[in-house]
N, C-alpha and C positions, 0 to 999 in steps of 0.2 A: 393347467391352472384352473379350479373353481371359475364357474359364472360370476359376475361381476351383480350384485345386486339388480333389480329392475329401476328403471327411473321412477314408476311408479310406486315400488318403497320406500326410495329414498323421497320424492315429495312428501311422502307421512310421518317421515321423521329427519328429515334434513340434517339440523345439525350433528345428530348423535350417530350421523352414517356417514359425514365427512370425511372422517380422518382414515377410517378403515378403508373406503373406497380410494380417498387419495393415495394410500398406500399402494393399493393393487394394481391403479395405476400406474405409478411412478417402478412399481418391479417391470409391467407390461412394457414398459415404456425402454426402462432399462434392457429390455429383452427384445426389442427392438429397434438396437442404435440405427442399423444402417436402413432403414426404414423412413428413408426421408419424410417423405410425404404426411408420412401417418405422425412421426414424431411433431411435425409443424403444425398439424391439425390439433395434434392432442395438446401441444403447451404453448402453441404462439410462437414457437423459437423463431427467430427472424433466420434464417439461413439463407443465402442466397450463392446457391453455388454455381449458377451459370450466368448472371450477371451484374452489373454494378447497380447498386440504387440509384435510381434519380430522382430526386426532389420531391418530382410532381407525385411520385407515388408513395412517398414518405407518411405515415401517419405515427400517432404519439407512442404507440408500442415500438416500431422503429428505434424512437429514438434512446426507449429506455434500453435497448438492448448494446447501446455503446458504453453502458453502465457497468457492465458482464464484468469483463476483466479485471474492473479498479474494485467492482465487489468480492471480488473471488480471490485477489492479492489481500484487501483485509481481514475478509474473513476466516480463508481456508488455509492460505498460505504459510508455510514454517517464516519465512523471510518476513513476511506481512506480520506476524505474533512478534519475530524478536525485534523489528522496527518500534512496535507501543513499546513494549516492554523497555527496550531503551530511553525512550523518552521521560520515562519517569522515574527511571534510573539517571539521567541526567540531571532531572528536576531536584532530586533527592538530593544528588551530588550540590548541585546550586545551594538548595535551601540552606542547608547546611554553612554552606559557607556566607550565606546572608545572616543568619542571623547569629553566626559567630561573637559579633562585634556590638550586638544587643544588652542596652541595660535591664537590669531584672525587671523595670517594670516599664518596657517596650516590648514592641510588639510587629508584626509581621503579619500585614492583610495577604490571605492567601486566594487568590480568585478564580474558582473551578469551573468551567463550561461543563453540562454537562452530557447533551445529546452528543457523540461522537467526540470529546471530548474528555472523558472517563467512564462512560456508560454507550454499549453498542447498540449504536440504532439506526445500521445500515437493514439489519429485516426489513424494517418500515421499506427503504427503496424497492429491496429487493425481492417487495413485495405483488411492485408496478410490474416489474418484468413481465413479459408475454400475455399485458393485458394496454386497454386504451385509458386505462384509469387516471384518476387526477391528486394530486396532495391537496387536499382541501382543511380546510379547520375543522370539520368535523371527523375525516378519518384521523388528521393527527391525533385531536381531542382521544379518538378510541382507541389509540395506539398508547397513548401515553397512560393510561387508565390500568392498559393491559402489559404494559411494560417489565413491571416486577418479575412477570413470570415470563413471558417472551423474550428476555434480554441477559444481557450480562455486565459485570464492570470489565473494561479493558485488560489487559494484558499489566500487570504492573500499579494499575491506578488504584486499589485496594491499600495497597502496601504503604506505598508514599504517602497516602494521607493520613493512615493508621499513622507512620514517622510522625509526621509533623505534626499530628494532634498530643502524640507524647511529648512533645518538647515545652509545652508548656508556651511557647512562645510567637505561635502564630494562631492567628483568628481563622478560618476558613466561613468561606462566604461562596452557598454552591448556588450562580448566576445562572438562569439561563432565559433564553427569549422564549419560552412558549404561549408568553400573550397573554392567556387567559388566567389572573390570578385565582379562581377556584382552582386548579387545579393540583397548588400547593400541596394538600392533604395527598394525592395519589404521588405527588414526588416525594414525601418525604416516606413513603412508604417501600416506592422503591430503594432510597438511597439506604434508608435501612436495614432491608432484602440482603441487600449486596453490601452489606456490611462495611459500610462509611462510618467515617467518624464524627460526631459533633454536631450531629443532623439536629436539624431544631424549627420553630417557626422563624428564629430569629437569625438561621443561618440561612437559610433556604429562599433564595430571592427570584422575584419573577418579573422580568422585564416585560411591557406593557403599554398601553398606547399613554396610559395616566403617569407613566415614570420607568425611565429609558436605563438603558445599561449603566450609560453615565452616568446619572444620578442617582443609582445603587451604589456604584464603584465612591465615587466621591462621601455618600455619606459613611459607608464603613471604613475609608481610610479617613477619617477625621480624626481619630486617636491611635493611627496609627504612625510608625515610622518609616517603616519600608512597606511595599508591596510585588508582589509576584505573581504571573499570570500563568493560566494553561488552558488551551481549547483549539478548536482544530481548523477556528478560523482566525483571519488575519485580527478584525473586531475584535476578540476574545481577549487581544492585549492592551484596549484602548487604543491602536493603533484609528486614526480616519480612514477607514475600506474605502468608501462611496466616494472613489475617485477615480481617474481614467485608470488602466491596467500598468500604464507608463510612470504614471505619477508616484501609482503605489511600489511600482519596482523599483523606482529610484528611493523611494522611503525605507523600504526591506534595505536595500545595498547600499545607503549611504548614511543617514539618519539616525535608525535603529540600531545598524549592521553587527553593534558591539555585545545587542540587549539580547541577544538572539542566544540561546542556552546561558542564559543569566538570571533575568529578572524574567523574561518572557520566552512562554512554550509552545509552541504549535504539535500539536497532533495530528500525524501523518493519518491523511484521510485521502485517498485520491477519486473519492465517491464526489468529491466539492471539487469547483474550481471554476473556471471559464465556463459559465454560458450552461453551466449545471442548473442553475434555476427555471430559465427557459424549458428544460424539461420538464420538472416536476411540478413546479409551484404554479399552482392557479390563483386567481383566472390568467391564465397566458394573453403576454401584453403580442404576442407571435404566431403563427399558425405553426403547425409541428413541420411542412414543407419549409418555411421561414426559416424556422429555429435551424434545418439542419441545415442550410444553405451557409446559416449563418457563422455553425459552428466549423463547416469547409475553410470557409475563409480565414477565422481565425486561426486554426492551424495549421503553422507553418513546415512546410514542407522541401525537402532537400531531393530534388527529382536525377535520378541518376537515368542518364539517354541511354545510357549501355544496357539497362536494365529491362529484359523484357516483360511483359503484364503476364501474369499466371489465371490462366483461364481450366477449370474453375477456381477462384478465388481462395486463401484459404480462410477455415469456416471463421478465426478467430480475428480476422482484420477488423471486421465493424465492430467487436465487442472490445476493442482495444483502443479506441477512438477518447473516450474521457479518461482514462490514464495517459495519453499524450498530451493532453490539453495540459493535465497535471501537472506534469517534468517542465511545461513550458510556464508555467504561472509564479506570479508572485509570492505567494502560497509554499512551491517547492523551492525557493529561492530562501526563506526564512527557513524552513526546514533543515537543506542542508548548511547552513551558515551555524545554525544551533548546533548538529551534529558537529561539526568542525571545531567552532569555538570547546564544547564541553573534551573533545578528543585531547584538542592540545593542550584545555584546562590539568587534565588529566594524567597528559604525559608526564608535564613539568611535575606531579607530584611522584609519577612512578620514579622518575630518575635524578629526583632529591638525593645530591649527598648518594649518590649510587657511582662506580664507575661505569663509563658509557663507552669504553672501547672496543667492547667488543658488541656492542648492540647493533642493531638493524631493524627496521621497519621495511611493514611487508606493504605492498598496495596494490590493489587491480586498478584496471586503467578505465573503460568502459563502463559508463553508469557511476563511477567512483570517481575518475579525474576528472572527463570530458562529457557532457551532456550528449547523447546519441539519440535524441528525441525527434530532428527537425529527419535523421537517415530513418529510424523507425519509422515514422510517415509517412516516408518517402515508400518504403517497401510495401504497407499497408495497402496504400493507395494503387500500386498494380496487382495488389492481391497477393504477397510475398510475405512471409514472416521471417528468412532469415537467407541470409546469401554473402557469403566468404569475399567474394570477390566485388561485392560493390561498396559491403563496408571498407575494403584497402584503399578502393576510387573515393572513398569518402573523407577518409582518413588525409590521403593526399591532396582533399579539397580544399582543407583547411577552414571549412567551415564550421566542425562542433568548434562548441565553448566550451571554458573550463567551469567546473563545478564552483558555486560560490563557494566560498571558505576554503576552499582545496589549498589551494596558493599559501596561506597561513599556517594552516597544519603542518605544511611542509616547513613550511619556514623554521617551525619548534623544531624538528630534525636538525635542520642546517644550524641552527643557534649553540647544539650541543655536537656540531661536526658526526652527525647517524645518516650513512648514505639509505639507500632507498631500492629493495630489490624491487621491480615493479612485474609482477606476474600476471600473466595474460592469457588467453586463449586463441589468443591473435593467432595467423599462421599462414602457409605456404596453400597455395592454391594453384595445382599443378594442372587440373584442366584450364584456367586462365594464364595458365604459366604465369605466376604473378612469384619467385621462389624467399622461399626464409629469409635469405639477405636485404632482399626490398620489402620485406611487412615489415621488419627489426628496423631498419636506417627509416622507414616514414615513420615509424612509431615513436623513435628516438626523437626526428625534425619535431612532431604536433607535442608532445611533451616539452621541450624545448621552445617553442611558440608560445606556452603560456606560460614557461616561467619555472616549469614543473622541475625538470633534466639536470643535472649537471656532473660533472668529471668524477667518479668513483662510484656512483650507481649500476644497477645492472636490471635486465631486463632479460625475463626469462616467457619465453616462449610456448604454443603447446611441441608437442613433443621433446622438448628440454629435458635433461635429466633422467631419462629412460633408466639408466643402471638403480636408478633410484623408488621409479613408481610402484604400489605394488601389486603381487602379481592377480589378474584377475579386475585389473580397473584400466580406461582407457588414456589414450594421449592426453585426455581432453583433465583426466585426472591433478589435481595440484597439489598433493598429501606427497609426492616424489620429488617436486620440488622443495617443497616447506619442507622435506629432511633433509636435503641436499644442502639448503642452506643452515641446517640446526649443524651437520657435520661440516661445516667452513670449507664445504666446496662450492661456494658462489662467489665471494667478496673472504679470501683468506685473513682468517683472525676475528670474522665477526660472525656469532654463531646464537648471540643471542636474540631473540626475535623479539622487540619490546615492544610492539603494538602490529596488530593487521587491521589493515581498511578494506573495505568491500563493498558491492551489493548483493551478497549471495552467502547464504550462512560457508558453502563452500572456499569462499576466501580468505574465508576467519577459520579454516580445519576444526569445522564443525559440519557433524551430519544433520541434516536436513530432520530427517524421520521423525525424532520426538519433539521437535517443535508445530508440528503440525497439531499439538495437545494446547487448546487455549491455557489451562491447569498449568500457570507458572511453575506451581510447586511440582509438578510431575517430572520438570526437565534434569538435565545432568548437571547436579549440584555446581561444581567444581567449574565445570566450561560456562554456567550460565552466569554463576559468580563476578564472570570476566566481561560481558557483557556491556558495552559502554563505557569499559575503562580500556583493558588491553585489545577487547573485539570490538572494531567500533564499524556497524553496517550502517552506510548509505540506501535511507530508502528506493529503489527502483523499481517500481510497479511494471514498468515494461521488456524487464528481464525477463522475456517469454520462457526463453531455454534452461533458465535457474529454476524461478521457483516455480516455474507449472510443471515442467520435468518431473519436478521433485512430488511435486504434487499427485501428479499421473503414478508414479512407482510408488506412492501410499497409498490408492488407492487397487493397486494391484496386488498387495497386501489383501485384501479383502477378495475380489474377484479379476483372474488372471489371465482370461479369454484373450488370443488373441486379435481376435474382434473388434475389442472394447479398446486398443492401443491405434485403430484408424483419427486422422485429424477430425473428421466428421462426430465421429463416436467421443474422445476427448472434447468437444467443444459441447456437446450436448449434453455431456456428467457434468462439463462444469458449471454449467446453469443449472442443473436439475440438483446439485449438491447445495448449495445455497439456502444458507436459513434466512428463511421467508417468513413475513408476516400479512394477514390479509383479514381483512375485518370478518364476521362470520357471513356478512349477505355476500360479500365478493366470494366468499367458497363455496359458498351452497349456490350464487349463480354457475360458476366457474366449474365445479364438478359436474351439475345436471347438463351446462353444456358438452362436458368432455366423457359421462357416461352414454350419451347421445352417440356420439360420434366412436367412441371408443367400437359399442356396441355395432358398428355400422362398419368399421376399417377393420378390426384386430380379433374380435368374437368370431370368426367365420369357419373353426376347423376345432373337432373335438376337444382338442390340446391346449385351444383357449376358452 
């Protein structure tokens, strides 16, 4: 590879040497996964593969790097793309049936969030990574200015409001909190970039110390007759956030519980959640040792004793740290309640006036029935990402819970008598000697524990079905099962499949591959169609083995070393793949520090 500029050229032209240099980097960089040392000097990566952090040494790059994985599930992820996308396929579906019953001259306030809410502006986070930086008002202020071009609209959020600005009968009103009403003029600039509809000064509202969400919301629904929310915090629905975490989960699950893929949307973000502020938002009310202490405590964790610590750690436990917080939150609780309600909205129209004798519904159980969030933790926290035999100890603990909304969805099966094949990848673990018979009867019990199970279902295992998988894919495969059961060898006489539940496009007998393409329109017409009506994905950001797997074999696609397939070498593409955004001084700092060093660790032999 060419010499890397001097730092002395780049001083004399900084910006206009940035992006070239950063590139040359990020190949060098790439050309040196297993390169610990130099990797961590050149980008900050927190790695720490031979001990646990402690507190005392914790500083605010630290903590953004527990950021890692909830950024890399929305941005990069096939499963992360068809989660939005759904959402506003849901929304659609709702609208739709809200203002059905509208007279021609009513109306329907429609209320769009729209930072991480229909326009992505995880960059901005993902910006912090591997630096001690701060979110302040003035880098927002530069972010937001710079947006149009740095950004995108979500997965689906384009489309849906194009709908509902054709209907003639909903107002949209795009809300959001950024404070500073100057900056109006650069939002509507972007919203019309990215091709919104009905952008205006008079849609386009900015919440403000002089006039609050609430008193936006309330004046635009004053001639209206319904309204309907969407954004990716809880606030976003008029819901009261700024209350204990208890207070509000009992709001989400008892209160709302109905409004949830109704009138009200949340947008799967697992960038937000617990204790996300404390990171980025200055001035911190915490020191960054505080903050992370703090964030230990709050997640909860299901410690298995049988379980030994994995020394060194692996690379991806601390970066998995606020997508657990996620699955545990209030937040993901409205999420899959929405998901649920809209599925079984859904079903009862697939099977109107249909005969239902011969149908069946498909479901995974993991991530889709039973929260496995508090056992995830658990493994993290000794340095583990996955292990056969302490999820069966787990299972048998009877400590996960069931998904909200789950229980319901089911219910719409049992109301039209459609048993329930429930496919898994659960299995035998012959060095635990733990065998088939006891993963199947504990699996059966904790299904039956919340209500899930009953007499005519069937539960299909990995290795189930062999005669049927095909050739060239593993046990772990479920395209062998899902025919097995299209040819009524599971449940005799029911062969039609009339909804799959999941968290892994794999559960819904969808390949991964081309949803890794934000470009809705680029997906398979026909399977994408299905999307929130027949395939309905349960977000699961912590489904390490779905969609980073998947993620890994797209990127293998491109370069296929087998080098670059190490946990160290994966955990390092997936922070370095991440679209970033950084103000221009934070690059022109950032590079002259890393051509410094570059020049110092990786320049040392012809070659480079």
């Amino acid at each position: 590879m060419q010499a890397i500029s001097s730092a002395s050229s780049l001083a004399q032209n900084p910006i206009n040497a940035v992006r070239e240099i950063a590139q040359r980097i990020r190949t060098l960089i790439l050309e040196n996964y297993l390169n610990i040392e130099a990797m961590q000097k050149l980008e900050g990566v927190a790695f720490h593969p031979s001990a646990k952090l402690d507190s005392r040494e914790v500083d605010r790059c630290e903590l953004y790097q527990t950021l890692i994985m909830g950024l890399a599930w929305k941005q990069l992820s096939a499963a992360g793309h068809i989660a939005l996308k759904q959402t506003f396929v849901h929304a659609t579906q709702a609208l739709k049936e809200a203002i059905s019953d509208l007279k021609d001259n009513e109306k329907l306030a429609l209320f769009v969030d729209l930072d991480d809410g229909t326009v992505e502006s995880t960059p901005y986070f993902a910006g912090l990574t591997g630096t001690n930086n701060e979110m302040t008002q003035e880098r927002s202020s530069a972010w937001w200015k710079a947006q149009a071009k740095r950004s995108y609209a979500l997965c689906g959020a384009e489309a849906f409001l194009k709908e509902a600005a054709a209907t003639g009968k909903v107002k949209i009103c795009y809300l959001t909190s950024r404070s500073d009403p100057s900056l109006q003029s650069d939002t509507i600039t972007m919203l019309k970039a990215f091709g919104f509809p009905d952008v205006s000064e008079d849609s386009v509202k900015i919440a403000h110390k002089g006039k609050s969400k609430a008193e936006h919301i309330a004046e635009v629904r004053a001639d209206c007759q319904k309204a309907m929310f969407i954004g990716d915090k809880l606030g976003d629905s008029g819901i009261k956030a700024s209350v204990s975490t208890e207070q509000l989960r009992s709001t989400i699950r008892e209160e709302t519980r109905s409004r949830w893929g109704n009138d009200c949307f949340v947008v799967t973000n697992p960038v937000y959640g617990p204790s996300w502020e404390g990171i980025t938002h200055a001035p911190f009310k915490t020191t960054a040792p505080e903050e992370f202490d703090k964030r230990q405590q709050t997640l909860q964790i299901w410690d298995d004793p049988e379980l030994p610590e994995k020394t060194p750690p692996a690379p991806l436990t601390q970066q998995m740290q606020q997508a657990l917080l996620y699955m545990q939150s209030p937040s993901y609780d409205a999420l899959t309640l929405q998901t649920c309600n809209r599925a079984g909205a859904e079903f009862e129209k697939r099977v109107k006036g249909q005969d239902t004798s011969k149908m069946v519904a498909v479901m995974d159980i993991d991530g889709t029935a039973v929260n496995n969030s508090r056992w995830m933790a658990g493994l993290c926290a000794k340095g583990q990402m996955s292990n056969q035999s302490s999820l069966h100890r787990y299972v048998l603990s009877g400590d996960a819970s069931a998904i909200e909304g789950v229980k319901e969805l089911v219910q719409h099966y049992r109301d039209h008598n459609i048993p329930v094949v429930w496919v898994t990848n659960r299995g035998p673990d012959l060095d635990a000697k733990v065998s088939d018979n006891q993963v199947r009867e504990a699996t059966r019990k904790q299904l039956e524990q919340h209500g899930l199970f009953r007499e005519g279902d069937e539960i299909l295992m990995k290795g189930d079905c062999q005669d049927y998988t095909p050739k060239g894919e593993t046990e772990r495969s479920k395209r062998g099962r899902f025919d097995a059961i299209r040819h009524g060898q599971v449940i005799p006489g029911r062969n039609n499949i009339v909804q799959y539940v999941g968290d892994d496009p794999a559960d819904l007998e969808m390949d991964a591959e081309p949803y890794h393409d934000i470009h809705c329109d680029h997906w398979p017409s026909q399977e994408a169609s299905e999307i929130g009506s027949r395939r309905i994905l349960m977000p699961n950001p912590i489904f390490y083995r779905g969609w980073h797997k998947a993620l890994v074999k797209h990127w293998a696609k491109q370069d296929s070393r087998p080098e670059l397939t190490t946990d160290v070498a994966k955990a390092a593409r997936t922070e370095l793949e991440l679209m970033r955004w950084r103000t221009h001084t934070e690059v022109a700092e950032d590079n002259m520090k890393v051509l410094s060093q570059l020049e110092r660790h990786l320049i040392t032999t012809k070659d480079h």
